[in-house]
TIKOLMAR-523431 format. One line per 10 residues: number of its first residue (from 0); their letters; for each residue x, y, z of C-alpha. Coordinates in Angstrom, 3 decimals, padded with zeros to 6 digits. Each point is the difference from the previous one (the first is absolute). Example, Ala and Ser with C-alpha at 12.3 -4.5 7.8 and 13.67 -1.06 7.14 Angstrom:
2
0 = as = 012.300:-004.500:007.800 | 001.370:003.440:-000.660
END
This chain:
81
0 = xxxxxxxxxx = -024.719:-001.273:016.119 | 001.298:002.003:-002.952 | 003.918:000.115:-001.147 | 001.969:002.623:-000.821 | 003.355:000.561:-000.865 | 002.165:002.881:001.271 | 002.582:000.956:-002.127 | 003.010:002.781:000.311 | 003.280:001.003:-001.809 | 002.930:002.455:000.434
10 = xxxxxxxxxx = -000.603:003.485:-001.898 | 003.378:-000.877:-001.140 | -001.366:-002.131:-002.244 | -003.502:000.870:-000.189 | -001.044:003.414:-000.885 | -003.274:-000.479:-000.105 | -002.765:-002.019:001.277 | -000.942:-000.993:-002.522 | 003.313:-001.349:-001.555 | -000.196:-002.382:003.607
20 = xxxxxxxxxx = -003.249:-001.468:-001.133 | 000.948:-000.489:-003.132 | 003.142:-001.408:000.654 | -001.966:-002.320:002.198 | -002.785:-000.839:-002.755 | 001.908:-000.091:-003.191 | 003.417:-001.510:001.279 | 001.668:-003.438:001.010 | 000.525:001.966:003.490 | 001.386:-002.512:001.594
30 = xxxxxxxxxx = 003.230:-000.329:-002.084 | 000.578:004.178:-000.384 | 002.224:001.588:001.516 | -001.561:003.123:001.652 | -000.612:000.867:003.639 | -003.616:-001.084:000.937 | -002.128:-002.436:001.855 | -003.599:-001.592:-000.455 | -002.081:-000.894:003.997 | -002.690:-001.848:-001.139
40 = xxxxxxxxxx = -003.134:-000.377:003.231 | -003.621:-000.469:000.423 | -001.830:001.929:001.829 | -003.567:-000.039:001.199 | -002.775:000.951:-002.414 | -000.777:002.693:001.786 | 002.837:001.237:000.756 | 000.308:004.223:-000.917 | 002.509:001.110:-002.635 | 002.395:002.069:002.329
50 = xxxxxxxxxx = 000.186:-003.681:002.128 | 001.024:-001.905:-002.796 | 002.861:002.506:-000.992 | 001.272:000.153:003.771 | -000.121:-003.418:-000.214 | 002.252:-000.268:-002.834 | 002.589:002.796:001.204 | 000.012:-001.834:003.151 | 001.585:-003.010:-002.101 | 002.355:002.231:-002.251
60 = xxxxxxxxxx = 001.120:001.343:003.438 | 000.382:-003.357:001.600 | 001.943:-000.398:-002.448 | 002.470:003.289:-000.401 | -001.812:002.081:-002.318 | -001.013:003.318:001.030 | -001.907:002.959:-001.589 | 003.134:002.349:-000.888 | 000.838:-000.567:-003.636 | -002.615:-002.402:-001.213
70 = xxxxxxxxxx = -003.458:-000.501:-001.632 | -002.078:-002.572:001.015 | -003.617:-001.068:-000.472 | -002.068:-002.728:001.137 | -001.914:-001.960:-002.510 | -002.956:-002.003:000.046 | 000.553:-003.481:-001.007 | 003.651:-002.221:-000.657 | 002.407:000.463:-002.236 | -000.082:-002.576:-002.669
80 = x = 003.387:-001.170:-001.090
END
């Protein structure tokens, strides 16, 4: 099994993807104040690329995200706190 971590933010406060993963990689996240969320999964080794991303929407989703105004990505690995 491999882990990966989906991760997703409002364009409000995002304008980039990159600014997301850097917010993610370079910031105390957890005590910010901007409008974004980290799914963190495994999934099996084999598992293709476009499967690991639906999987990770499917848990933004579950959990009131959607597509319209937000960048997202899906990362190989956890995010280290």
């Amino acid at each position: 099994m491999n882990t990966f971590t989906f991760i997703i933010g409002s364009m409000d406060d995002f304008e980039s993807l990159d600014e997301l993963i850097d917010h993610f990689e370079d910031s105390n996240f957890p005590s910010s104040i901007c409008n974004c969320s980290s799914f963190e999964f495994e999934a099996p080794e084999d598992c293709d690329q476009d499967t690991v991303v639906m999987i990770g929407r499917g848990m933004a989703f579950s959990n009131d995200w959607c597509m319209d105004h937000t960048v997202s990505t899906c990362i190989n690995g956890s995010i280290v706190v």
